[in-house]
N, C-alpha and C positions, 0 to 999 in steps of 0.2 A: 504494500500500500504506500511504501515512501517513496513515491515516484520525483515528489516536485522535488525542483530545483527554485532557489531564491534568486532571486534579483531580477534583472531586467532580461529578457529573455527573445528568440527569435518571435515566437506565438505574442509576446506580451506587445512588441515591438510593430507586428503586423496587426495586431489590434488598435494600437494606435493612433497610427496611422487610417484604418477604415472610419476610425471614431471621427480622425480630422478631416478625409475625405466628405462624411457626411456632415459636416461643420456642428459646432455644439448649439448652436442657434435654432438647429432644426433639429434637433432631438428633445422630445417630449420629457419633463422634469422627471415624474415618476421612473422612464425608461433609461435617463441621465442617471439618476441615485443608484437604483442598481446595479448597473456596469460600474458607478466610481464605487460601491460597497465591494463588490467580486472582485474590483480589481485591486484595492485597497485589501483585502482581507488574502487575496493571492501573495503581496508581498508583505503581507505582515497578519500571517495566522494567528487565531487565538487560540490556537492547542496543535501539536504535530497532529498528521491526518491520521494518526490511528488511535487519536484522542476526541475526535469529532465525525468520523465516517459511525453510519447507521447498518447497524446489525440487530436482526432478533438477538443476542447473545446480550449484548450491553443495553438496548432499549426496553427489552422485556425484562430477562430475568435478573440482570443489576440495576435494572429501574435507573438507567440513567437518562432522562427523557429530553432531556437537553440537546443530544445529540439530533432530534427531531428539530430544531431550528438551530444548529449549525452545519451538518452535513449541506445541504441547500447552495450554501454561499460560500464552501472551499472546494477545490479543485485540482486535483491528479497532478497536474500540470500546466506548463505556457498553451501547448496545443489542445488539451482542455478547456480553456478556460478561453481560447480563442474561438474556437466551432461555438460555445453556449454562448457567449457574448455576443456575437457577430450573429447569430442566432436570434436573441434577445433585442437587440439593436434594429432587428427588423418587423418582426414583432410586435414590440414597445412602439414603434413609428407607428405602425397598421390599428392597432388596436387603443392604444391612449386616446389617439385622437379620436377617434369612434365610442369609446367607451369614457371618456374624459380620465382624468389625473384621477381625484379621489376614489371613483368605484375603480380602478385599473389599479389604483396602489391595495387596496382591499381583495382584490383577485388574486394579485401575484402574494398574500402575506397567508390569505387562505392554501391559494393551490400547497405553498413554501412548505406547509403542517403537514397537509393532507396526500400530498405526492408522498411523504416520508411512513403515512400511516397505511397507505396501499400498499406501500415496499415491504413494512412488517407481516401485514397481513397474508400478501402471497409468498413470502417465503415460510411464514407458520404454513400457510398451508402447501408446502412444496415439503416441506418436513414431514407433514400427517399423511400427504397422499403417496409419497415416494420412498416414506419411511426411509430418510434419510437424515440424521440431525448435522450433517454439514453446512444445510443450506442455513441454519443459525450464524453459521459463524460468515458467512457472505457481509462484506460490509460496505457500503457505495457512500459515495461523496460527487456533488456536483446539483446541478441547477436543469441538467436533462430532462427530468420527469414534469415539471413547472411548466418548458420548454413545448413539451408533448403536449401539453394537457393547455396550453396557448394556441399554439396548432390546429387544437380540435376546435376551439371558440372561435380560432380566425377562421375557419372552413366553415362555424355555421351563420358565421357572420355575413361571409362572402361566398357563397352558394352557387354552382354553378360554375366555380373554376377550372380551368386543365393544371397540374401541376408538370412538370417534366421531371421525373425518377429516372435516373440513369439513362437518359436516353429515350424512355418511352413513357407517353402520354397517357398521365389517369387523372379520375374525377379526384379533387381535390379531396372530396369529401374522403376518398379510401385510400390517398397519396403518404396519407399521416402514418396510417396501419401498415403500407408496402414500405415505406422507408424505415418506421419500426423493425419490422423483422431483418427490411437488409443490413442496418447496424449491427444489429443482432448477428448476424450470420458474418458482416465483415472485419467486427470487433465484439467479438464477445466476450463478455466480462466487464 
C-alpha cells in the first residue's frame, strides 16, 4: 500500500498544468476546494496510507471509522491522484454549474461516506459469499468511487449521450458500467 512518493511529482506536475490550462477563473468553487484539498493532503498526508486506507479489518472490527472520511481524499500516488482529479475537474465543471455550489458540495460530502460504506459492505459480503476472510483485509484509498457515482448523476443529468470507451460508441447511460469493468480488468486492484 506504500506506493506514494512525496513531493512534486510527474502526475502532480501534469495536473497542474491541466488545472492552469483550464484557468482557475472557470473552475466552479466547490470543484476548486476539492482538487486544492487532494492535492494539499497528497503532499502533506494526515497519516501514512496504511493508516487511512479502508478495510473491513480496521473499519469494522477495530471500529476505527475515521478511516470512512479519510480514505476518500488520499491517494496511491502522483498518477492516482492525476486520473481522479482530472476526472473531478471535469465533472465539478459539468455538474456544479447544473447543480449549483451548495447542493454539489452536499453530494460530493455525502457520496465521500457512503462510497466508503458500499466498499465495507461488498467486501462483508465477498467474505460470506466466497467464504473467504481475505477480502477483510483488502484496503483502498482514493476519490474513485465518488468519481463513479458523479458519472452516474452526470449521465442522468445528460440523457441521451454517446460516450467513446476505447474506441467504441455507447449510450452514456451504460459507458459508466463498460469503463467500470474495463478498469477492473486493466488495473485490478
Amino acid at each position: 500500500m506504500e506506493r506514494r512518493q512525496r513531493g512534486v511529482s510527474a502526475g502532480l506536475l501534469l495536473l497542474l498544468y491541466q488545472i492552469s490550462q483550464v484557468g482557475l477563473q472557470n473552475i466552479p468553487s466547490v470543484t476548486l476546494g476539492v482538487l486544492v484539498l487532494n492535492i494539499f493532503l497528497f503532499l502533506n498526508p494526515l497519516r501514512p496510507l496504511t493508516e487511512v486506507c479502508l478495510s473491513v479489518n480496521e473499519a469494522v472490527h477495530r471500529k476505527n471509522w475515521q478511516r470512512l472520511l479519510l480514505a476518500p481524499f488520499h491517494h496511491a500516488d502522483d498518477w492516482h491522484l492525476y486520473y481522479n482529479m482530472i476526472s473531478m475537474l471535469w465533472k465539478g465543471i459539468m455538474l456544479e454549474k447544473k447543480l449549483k455550489s451548495i447542493w454539489f458540495a452536499y453530494i460530493i460530502a455525502v457520496f465521500s461516506v457512503l462510497i466508503g460504506v458500499v466498499y465495507i459492505v461488498l467486501e462483508l459480503l465477498l467474505v460470506i459469499i466466497l467464504d473467504d476472510p481475505s477480502y477483510e483485509m483488502n484496503c483502498g484509498v482514493g476519490f474513485s468511487g465518488v468519481l463513479f457515482a458523479l458519472k452516474v448523476l452526470n449521465n442522468h443529468y445528460n440523457p441521451g449521450r454517446v460516450s467513446n470507451v476505447f474506441g467504441l460508441p455507447i449510450s452514456s447511460k451504460y459507458a459508466c458500467w463498460v469503463e467500470l469493468v474495463a478498469i477492473h480488468l486493466i488495473s485490478p486492484g
